[in-house]
PDB file of N, CA, C, O and CB in Angstrom:
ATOM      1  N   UNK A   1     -16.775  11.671  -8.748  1.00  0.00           N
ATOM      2  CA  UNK A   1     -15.421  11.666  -8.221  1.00  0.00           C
ATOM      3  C   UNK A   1     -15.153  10.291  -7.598  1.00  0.00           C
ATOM      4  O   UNK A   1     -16.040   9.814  -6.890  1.00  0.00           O
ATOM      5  CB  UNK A   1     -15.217  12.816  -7.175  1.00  0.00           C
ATOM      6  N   UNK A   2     -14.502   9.899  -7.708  1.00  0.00           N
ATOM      7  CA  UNK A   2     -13.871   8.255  -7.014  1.00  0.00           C
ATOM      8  C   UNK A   2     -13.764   8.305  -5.747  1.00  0.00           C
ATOM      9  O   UNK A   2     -13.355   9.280  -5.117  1.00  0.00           O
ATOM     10  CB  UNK A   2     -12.337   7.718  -7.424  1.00  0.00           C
ATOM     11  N   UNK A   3     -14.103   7.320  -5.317  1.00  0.00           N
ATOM     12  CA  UNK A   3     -13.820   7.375  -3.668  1.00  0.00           C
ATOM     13  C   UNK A   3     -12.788   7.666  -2.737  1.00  0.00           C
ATOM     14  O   UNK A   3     -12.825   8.186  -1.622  1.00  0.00           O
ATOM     15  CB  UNK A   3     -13.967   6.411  -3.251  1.00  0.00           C
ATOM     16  N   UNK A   4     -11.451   7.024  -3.735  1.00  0.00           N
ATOM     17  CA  UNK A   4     -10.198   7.085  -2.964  1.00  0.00           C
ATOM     18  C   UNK A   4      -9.986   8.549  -2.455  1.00  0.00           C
ATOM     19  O   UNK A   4      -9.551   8.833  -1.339  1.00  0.00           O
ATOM     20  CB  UNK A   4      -8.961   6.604  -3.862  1.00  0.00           C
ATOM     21  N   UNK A   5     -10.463   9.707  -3.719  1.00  0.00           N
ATOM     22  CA  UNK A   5     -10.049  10.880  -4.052  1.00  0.00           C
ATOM     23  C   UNK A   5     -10.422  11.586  -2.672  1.00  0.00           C
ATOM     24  O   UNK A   5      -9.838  12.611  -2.322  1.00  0.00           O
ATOM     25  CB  UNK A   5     -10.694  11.426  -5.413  1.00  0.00           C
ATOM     26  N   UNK A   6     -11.502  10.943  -1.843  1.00  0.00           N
ATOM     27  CA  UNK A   6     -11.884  11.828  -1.469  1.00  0.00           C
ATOM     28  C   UNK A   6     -11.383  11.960   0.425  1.00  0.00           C
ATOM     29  O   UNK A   6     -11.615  12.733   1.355  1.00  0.00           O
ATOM     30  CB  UNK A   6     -13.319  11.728  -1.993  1.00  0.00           C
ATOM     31  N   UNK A   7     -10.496  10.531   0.170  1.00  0.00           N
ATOM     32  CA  UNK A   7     -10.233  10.895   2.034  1.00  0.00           C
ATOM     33  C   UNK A   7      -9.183  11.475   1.695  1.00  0.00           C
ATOM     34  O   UNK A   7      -8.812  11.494   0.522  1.00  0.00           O
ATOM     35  CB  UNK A   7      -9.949   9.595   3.410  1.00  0.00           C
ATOM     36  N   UNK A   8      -8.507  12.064   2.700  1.00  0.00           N
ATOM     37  CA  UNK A   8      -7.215  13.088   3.011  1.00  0.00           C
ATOM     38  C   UNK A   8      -6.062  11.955   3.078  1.00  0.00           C
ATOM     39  O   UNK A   8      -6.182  10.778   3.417  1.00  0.00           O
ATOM     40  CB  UNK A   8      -7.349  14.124   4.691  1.00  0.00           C
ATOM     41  N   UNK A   9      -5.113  12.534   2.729  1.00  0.00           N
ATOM     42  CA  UNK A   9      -3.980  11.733   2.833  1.00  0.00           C
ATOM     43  C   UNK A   9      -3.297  11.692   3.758  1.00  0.00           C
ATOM     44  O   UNK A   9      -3.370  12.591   4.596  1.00  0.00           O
ATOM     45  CB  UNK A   9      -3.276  11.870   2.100  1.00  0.00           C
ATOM     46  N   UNK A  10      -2.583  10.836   3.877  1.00  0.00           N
ATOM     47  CA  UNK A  10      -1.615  10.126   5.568  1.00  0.00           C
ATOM     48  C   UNK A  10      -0.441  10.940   6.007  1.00  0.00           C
ATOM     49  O   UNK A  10       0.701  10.863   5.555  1.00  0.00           O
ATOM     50  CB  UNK A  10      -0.717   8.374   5.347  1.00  0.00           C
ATOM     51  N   UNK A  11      -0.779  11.547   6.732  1.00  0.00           N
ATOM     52  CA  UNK A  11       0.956  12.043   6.780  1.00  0.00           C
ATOM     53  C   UNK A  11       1.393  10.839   8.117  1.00  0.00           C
ATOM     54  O   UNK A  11       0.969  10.543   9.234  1.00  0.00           O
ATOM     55  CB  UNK A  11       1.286  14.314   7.427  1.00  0.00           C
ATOM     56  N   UNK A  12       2.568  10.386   7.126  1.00  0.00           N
ATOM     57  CA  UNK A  12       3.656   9.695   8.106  1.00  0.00           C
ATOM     58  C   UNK A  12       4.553  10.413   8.648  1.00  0.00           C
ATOM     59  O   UNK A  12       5.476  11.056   8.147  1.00  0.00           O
ATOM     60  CB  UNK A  12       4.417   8.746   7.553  1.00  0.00           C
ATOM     61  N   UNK A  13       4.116  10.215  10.069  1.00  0.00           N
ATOM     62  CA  UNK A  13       5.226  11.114  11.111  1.00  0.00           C
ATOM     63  C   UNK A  13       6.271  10.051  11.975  1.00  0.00           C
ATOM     64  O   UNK A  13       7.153  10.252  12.810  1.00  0.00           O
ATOM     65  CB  UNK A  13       4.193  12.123  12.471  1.00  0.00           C
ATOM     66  N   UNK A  14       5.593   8.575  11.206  1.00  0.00           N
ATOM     67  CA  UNK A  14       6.752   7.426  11.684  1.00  0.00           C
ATOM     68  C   UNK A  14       6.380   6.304  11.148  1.00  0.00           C
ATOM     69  O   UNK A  14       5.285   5.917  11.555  1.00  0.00           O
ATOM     70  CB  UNK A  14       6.940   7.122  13.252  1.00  0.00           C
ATOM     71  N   UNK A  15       7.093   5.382  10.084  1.00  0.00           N
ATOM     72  CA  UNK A  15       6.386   4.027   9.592  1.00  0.00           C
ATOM     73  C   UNK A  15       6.110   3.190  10.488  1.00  0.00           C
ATOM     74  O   UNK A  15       5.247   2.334  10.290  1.00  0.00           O
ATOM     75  CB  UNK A  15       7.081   3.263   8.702  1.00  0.00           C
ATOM     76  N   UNK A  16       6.951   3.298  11.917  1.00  0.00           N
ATOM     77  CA  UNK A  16       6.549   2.250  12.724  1.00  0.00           C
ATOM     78  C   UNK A  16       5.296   2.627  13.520  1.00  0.00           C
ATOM     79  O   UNK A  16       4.896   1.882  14.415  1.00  0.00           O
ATOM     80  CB  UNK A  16       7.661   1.853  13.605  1.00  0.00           C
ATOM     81  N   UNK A  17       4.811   3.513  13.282  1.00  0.00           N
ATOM     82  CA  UNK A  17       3.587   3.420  13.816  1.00  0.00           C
ATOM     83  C   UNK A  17       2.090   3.388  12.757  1.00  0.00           C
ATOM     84  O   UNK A  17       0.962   3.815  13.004  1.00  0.00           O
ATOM     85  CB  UNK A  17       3.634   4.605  14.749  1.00  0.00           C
ATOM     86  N   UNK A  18       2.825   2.462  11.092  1.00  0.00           N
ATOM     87  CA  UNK A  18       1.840   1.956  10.326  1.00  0.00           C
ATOM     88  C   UNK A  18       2.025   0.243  10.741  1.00  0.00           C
ATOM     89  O   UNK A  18       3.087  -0.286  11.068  1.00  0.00           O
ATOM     90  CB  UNK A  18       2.068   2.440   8.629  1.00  0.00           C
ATOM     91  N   UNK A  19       0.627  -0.460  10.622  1.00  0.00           N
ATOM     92  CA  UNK A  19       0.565  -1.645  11.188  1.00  0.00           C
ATOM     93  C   UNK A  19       1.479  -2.854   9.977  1.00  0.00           C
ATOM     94  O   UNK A  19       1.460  -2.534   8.789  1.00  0.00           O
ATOM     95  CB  UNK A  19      -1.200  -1.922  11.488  1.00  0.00           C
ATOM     96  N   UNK A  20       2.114  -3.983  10.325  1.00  0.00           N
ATOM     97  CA  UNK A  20       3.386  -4.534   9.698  1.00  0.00           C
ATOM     98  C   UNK A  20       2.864  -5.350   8.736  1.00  0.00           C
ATOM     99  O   UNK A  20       3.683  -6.134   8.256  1.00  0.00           O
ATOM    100  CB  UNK A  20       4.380  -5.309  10.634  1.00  0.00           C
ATOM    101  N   UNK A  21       1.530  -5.419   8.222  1.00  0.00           N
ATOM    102  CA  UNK A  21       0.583  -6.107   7.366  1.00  0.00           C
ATOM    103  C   UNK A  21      -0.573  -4.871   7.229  1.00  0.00           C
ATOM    104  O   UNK A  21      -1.464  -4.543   8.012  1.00  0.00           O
ATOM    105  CB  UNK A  21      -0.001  -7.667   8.101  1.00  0.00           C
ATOM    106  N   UNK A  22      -0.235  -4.393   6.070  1.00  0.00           N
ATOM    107  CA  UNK A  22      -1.139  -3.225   5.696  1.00  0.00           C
ATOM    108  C   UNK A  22      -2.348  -3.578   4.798  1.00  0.00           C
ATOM    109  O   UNK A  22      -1.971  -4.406   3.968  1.00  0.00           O
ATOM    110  CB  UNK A  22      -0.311  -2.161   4.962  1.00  0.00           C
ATOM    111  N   UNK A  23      -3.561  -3.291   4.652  1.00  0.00           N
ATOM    112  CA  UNK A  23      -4.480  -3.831   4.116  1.00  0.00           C
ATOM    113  C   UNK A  23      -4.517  -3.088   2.780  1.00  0.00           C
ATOM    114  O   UNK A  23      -3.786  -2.098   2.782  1.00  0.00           O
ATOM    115  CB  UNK A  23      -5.634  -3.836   4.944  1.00  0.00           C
ATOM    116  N   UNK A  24      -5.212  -3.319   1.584  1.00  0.00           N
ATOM    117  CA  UNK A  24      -5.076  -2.756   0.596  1.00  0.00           C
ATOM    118  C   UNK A  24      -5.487  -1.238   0.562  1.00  0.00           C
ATOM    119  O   UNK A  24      -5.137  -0.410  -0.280  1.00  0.00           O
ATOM    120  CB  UNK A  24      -5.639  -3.497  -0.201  1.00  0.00           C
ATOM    121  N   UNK A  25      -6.356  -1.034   1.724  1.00  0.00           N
ATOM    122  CA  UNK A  25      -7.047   0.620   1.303  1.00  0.00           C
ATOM    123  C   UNK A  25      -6.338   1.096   2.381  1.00  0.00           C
ATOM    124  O   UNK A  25      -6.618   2.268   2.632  1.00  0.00           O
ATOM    125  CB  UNK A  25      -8.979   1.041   1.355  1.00  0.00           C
ATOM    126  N   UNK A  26      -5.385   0.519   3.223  1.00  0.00           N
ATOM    127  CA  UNK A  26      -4.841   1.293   4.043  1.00  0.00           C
ATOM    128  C   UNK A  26      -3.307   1.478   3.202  1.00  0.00           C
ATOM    129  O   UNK A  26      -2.524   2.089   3.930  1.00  0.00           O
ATOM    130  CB  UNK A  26      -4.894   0.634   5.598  1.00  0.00           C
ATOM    131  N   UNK A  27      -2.733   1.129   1.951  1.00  0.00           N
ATOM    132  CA  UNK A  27      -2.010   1.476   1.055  1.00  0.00           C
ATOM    133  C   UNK A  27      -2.460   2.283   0.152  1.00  0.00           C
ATOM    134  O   UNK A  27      -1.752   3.218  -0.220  1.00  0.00           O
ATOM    135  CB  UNK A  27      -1.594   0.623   0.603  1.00  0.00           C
ATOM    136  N   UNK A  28      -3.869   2.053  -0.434  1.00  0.00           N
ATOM    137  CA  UNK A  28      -4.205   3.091  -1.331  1.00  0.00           C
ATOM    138  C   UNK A  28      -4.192   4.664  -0.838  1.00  0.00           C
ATOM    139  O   UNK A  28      -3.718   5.681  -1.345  1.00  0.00           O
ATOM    140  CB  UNK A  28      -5.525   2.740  -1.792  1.00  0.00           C
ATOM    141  N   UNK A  29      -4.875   4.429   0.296  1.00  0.00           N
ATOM    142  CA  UNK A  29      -4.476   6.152   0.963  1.00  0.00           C
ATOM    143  C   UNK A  29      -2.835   6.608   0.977  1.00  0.00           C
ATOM    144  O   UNK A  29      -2.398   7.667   0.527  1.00  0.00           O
ATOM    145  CB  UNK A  29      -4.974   6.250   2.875  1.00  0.00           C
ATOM    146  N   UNK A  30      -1.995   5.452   1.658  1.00  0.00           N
ATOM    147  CA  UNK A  30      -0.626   5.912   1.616  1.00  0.00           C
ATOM    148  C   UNK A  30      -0.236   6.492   0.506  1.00  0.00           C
ATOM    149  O   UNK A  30       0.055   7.686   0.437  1.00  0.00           O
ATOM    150  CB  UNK A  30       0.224   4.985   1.834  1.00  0.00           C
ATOM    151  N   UNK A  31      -0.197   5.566  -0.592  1.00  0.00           N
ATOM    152  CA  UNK A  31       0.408   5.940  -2.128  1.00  0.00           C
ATOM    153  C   UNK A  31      -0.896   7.090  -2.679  1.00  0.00           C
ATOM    154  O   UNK A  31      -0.343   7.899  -3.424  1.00  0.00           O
ATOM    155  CB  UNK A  31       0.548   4.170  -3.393  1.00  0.00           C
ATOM    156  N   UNK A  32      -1.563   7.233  -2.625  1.00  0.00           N
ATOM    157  CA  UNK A  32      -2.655   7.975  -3.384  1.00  0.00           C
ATOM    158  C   UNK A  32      -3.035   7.656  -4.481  1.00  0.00           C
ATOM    159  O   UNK A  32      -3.233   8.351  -5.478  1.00  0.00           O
ATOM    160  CB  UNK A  32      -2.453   9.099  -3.590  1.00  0.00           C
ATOM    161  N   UNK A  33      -3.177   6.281  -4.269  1.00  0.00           N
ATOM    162  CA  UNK A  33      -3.764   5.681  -5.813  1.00  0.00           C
ATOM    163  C   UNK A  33      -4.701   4.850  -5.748  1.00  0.00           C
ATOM    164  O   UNK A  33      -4.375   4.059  -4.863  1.00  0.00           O
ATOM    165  CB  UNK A  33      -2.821   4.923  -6.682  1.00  0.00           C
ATOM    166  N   UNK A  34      -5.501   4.616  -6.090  1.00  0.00           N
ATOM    167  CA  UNK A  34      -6.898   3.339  -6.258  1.00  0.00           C
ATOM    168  C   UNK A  34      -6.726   2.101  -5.520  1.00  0.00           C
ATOM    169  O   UNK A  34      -5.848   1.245  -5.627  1.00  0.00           O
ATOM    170  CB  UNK A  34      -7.114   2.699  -7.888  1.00  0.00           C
ATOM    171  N   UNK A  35      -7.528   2.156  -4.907  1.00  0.00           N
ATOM    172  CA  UNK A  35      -7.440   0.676  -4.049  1.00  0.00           C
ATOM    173  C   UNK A  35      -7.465  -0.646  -5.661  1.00  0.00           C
ATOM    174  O   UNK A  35      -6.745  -1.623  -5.453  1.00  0.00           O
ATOM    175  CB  UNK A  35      -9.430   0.480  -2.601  1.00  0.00           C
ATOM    176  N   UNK A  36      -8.038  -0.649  -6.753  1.00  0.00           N
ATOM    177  CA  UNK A  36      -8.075  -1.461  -7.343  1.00  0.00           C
ATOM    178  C   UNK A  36      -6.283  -1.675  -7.989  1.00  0.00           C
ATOM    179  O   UNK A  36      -5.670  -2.683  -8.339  1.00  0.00           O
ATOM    180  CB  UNK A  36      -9.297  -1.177  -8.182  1.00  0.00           C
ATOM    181  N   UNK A  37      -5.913  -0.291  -7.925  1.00  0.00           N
ATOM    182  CA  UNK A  37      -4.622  -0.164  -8.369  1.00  0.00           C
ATOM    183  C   UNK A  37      -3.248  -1.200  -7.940  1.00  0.00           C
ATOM    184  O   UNK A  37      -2.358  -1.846  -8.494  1.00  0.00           O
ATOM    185  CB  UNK A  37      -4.396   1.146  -7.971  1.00  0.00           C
ATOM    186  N   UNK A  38      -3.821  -0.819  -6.382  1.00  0.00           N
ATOM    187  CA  UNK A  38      -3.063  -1.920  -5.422  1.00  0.00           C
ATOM    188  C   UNK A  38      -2.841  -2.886  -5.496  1.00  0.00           C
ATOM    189  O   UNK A  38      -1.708  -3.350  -5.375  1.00  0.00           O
ATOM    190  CB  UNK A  38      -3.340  -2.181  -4.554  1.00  0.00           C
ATOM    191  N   UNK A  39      -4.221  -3.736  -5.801  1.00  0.00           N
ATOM    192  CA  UNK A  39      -4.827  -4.785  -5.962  1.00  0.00           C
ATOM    193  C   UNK A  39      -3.814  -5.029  -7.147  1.00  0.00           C
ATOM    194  O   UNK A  39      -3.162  -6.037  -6.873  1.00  0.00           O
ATOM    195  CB  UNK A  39      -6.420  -4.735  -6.118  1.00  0.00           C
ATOM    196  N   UNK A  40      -3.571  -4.688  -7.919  1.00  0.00           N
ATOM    197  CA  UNK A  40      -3.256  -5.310  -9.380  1.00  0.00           C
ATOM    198  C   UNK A  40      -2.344  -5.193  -9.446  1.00  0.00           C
ATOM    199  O   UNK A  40      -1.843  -5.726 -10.436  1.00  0.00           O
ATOM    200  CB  UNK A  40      -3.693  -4.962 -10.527  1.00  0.00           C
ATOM    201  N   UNK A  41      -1.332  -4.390  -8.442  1.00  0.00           N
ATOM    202  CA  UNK A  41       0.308  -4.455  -8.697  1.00  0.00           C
ATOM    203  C   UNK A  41       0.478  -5.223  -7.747  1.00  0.00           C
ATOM    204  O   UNK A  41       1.665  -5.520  -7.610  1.00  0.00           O
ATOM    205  CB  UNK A  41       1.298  -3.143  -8.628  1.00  0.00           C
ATOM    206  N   UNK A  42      -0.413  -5.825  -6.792  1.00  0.00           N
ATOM    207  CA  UNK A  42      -0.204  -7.294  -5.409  1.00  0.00           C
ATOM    208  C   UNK A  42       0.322  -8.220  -6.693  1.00  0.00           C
ATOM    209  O   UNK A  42       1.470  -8.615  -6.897  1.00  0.00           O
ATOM    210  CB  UNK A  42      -2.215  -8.208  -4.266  1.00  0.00           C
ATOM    211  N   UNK A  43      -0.771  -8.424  -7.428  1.00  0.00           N
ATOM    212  CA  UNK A  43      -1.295  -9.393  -8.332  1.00  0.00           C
ATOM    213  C   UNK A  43       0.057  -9.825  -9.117  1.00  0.00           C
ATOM    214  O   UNK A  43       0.603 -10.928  -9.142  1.00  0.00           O
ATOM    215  CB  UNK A  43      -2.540  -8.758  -9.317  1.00  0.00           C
ATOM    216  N   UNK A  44       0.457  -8.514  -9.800  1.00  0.00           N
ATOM    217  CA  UNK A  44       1.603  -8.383 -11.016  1.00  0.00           C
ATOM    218  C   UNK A  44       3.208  -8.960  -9.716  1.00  0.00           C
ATOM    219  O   UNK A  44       4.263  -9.519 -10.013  1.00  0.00           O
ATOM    220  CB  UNK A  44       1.697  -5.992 -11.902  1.00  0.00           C
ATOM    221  N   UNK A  45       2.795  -8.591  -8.627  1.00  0.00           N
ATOM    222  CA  UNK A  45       4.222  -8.934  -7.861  1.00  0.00           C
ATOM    223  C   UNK A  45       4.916  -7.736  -7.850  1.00  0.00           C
ATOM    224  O   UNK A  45       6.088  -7.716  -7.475  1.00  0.00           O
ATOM    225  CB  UNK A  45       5.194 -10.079  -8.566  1.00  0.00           C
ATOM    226  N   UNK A  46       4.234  -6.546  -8.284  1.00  0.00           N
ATOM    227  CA  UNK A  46       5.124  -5.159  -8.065  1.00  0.00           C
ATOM    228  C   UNK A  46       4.746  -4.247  -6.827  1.00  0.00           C
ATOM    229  O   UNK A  46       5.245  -3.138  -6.631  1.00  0.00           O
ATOM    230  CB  UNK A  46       4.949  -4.174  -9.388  1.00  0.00           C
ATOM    231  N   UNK A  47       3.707  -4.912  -5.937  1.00  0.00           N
ATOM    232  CA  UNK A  47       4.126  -4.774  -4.264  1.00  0.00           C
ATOM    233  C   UNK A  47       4.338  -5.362  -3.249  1.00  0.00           C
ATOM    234  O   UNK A  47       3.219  -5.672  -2.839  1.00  0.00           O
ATOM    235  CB  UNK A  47       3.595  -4.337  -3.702  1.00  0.00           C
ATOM    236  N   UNK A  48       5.098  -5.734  -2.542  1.00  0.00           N
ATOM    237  CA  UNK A  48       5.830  -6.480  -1.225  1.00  0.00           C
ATOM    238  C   UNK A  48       4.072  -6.738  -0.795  1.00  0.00           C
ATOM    239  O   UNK A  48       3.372  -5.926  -0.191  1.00  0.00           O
ATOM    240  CB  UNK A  48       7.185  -5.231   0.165  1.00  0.00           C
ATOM    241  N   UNK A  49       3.595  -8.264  -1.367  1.00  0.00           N
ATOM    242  CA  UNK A  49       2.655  -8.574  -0.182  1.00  0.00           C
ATOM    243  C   UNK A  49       2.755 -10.300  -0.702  1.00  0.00           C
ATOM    244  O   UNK A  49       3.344 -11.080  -1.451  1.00  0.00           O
ATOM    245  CB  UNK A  49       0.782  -7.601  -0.192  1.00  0.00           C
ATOM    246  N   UNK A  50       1.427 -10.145   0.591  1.00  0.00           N
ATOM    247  CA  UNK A  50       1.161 -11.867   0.622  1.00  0.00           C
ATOM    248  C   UNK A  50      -0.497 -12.069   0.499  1.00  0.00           C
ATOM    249  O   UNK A  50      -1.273 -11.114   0.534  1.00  0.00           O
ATOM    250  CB  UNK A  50       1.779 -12.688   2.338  1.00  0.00           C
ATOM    251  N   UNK A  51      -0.924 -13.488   0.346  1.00  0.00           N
ATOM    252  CA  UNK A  51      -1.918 -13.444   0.152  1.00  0.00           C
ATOM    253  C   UNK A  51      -2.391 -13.998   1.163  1.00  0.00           C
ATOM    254  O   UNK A  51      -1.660 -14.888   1.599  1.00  0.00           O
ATOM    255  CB  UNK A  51      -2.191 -13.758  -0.837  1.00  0.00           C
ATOM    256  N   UNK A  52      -3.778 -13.751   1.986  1.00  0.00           N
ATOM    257  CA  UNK A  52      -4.131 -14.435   2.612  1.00  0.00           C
ATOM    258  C   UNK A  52      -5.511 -15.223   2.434  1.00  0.00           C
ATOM    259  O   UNK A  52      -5.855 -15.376   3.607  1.00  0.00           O
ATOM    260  CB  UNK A  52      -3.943 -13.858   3.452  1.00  0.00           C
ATOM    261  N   UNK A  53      -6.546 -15.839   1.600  1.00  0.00           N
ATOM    262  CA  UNK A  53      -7.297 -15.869   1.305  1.00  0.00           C
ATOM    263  C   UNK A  53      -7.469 -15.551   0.145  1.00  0.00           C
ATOM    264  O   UNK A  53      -6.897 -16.017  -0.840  1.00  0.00           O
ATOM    265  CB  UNK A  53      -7.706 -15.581   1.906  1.00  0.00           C
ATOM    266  N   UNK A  54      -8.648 -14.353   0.207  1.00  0.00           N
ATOM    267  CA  UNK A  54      -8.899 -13.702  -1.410  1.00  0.00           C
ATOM    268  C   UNK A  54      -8.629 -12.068  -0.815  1.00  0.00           C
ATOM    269  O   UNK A  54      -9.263 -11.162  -1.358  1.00  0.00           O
ATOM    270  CB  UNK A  54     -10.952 -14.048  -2.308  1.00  0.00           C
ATOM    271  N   UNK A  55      -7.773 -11.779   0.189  1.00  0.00           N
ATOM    272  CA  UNK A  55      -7.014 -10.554   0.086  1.00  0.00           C
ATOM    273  C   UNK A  55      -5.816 -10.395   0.163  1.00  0.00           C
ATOM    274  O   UNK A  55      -5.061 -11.367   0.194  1.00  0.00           O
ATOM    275  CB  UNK A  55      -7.295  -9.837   0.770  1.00  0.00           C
ATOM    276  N   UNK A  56      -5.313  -8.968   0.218  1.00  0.00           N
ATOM    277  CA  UNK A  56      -3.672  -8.826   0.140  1.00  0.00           C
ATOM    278  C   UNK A  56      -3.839  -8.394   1.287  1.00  0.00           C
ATOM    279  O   UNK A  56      -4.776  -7.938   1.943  1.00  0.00           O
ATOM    280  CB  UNK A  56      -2.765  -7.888  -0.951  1.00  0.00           C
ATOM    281  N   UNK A  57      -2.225  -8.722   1.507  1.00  0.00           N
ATOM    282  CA  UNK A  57      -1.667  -7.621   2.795  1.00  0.00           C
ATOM    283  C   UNK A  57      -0.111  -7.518   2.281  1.00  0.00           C
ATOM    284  O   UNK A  57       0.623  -8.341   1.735  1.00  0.00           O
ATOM    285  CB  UNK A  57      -1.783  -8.387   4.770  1.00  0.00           C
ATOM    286  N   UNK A  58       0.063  -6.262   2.655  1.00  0.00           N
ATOM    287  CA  UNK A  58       1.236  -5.476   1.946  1.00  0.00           C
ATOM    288  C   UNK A  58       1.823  -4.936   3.574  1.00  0.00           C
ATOM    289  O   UNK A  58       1.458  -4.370   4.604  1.00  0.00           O
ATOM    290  CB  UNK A  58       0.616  -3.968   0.563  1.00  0.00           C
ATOM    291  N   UNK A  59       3.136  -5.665   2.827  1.00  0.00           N
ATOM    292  CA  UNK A  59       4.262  -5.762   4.598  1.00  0.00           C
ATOM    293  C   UNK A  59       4.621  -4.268   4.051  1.00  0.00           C
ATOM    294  O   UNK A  59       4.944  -3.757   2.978  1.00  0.00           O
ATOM    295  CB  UNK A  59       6.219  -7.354   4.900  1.00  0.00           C
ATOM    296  N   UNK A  60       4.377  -3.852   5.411  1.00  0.00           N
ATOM    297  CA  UNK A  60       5.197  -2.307   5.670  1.00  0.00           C
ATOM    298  C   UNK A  60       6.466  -2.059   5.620  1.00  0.00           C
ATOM    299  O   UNK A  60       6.852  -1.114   4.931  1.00  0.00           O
ATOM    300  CB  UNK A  60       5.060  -1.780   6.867  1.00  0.00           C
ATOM    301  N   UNK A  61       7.326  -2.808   6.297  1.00  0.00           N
ATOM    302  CA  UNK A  61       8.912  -2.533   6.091  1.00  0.00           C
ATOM    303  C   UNK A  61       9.629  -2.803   4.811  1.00  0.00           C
ATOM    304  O   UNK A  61      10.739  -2.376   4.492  1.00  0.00           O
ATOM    305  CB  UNK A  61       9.662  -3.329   7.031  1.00  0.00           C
ATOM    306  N   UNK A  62       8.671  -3.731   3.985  1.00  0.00           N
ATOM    307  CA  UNK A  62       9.191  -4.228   2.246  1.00  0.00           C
ATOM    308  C   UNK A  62       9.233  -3.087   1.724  1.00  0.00           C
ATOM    309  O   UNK A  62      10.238  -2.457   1.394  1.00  0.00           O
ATOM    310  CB  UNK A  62       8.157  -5.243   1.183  1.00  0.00           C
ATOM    311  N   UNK A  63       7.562  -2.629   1.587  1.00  0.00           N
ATOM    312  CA  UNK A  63       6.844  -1.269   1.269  1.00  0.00           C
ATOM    313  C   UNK A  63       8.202  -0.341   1.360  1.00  0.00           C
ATOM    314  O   UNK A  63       8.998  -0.119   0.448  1.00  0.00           O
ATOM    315  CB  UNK A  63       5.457  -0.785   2.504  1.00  0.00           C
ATOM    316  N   UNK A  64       8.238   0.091   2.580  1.00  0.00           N
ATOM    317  CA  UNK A  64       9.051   1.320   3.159  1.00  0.00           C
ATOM    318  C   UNK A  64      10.886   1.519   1.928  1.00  0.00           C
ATOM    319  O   UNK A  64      11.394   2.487   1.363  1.00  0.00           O
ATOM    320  CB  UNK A  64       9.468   0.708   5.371  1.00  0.00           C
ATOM    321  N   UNK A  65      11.251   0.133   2.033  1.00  0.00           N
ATOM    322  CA  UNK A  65      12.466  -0.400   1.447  1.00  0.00           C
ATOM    323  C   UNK A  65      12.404   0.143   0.479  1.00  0.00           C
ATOM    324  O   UNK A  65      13.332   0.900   0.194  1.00  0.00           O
ATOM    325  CB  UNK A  65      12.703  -1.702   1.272  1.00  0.00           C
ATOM    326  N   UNK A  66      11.234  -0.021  -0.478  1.00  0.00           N
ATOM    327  CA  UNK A  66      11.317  -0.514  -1.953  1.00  0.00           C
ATOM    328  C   UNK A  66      11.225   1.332  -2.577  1.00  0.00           C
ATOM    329  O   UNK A  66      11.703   1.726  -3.642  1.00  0.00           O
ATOM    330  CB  UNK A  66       9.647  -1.902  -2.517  1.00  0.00           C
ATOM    331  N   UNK A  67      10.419   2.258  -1.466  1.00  0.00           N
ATOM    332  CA  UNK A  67       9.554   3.299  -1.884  1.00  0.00           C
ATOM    333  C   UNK A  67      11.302   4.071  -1.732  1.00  0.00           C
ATOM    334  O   UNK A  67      11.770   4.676  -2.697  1.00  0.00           O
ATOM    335  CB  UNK A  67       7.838   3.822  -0.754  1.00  0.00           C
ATOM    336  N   UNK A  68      11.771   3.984  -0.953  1.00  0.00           N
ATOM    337  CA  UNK A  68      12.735   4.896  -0.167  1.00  0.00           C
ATOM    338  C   UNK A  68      14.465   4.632  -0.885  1.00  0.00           C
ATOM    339  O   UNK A  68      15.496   5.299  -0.803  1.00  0.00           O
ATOM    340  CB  UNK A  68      12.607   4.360   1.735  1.00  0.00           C
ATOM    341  N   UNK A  69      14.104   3.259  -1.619  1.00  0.00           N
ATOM    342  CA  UNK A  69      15.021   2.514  -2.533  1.00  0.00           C
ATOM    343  C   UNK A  69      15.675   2.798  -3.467  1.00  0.00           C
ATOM    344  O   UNK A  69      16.835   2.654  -3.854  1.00  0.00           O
ATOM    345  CB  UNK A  69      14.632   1.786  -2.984  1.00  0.00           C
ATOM    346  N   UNK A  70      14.197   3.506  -3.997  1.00  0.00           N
ATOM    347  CA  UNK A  70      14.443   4.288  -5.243  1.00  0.00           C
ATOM    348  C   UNK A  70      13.451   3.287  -6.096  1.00  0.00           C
ATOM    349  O   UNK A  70      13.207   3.766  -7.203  1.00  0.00           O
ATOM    350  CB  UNK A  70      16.234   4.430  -5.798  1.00  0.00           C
ATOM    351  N   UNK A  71      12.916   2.216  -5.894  1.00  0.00           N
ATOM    352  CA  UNK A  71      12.692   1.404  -6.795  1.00  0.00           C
ATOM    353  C   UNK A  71      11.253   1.858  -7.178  1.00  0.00           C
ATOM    354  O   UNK A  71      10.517   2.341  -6.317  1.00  0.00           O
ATOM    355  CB  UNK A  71      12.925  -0.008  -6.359  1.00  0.00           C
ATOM    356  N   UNK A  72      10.779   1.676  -8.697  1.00  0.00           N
ATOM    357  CA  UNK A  72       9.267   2.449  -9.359  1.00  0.00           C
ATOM    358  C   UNK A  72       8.362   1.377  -8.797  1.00  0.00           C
ATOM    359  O   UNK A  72       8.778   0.251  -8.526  1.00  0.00           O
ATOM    360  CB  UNK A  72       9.059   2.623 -11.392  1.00  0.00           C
ATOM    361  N   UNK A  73       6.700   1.889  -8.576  1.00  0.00           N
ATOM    362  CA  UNK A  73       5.771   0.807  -8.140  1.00  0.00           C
ATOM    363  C   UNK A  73       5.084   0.721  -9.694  1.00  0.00           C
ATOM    364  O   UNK A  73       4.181  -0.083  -9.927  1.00  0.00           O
ATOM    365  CB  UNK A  73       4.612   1.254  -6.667  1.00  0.00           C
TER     366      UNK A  73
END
């Protein structure tokens, strides 16, 4: 079984109390999809992030916009 599969998922009871630079596995739990997944739609430009080094960080309020938007990840 994959790793992601196996933590419980997030319930958001308020975005502002997710941090405003989200790390990649702290998105993979949000969305419920593969941390590598993440990784590769940072990559493609089909999630609100930046790079800092050799990781992502995925802005929360872009995130929030884009999900709530209507727009597909």
């Amino acid at each position: 079984m994959k790793r992601y599969m196996n933590r419980p998922r997030p319930i958001i009871s308020s975005w502002d109390k997710l941090p405003l630079l989200m790390t990649t596995g702290e998105t993979s739990a949000l969305l419920d999809i593969p941390e590598e997944s993440v990784r590769r739609k940072c990559r493609e430009g089909k999630l609100p992030a930046v790079r800092i080094g050799a990781l992502y960080r995925i802005d929360r309020d872009a995130l929030k916009a884009m999900l709530t938007g209507g727009d597909r990840i």
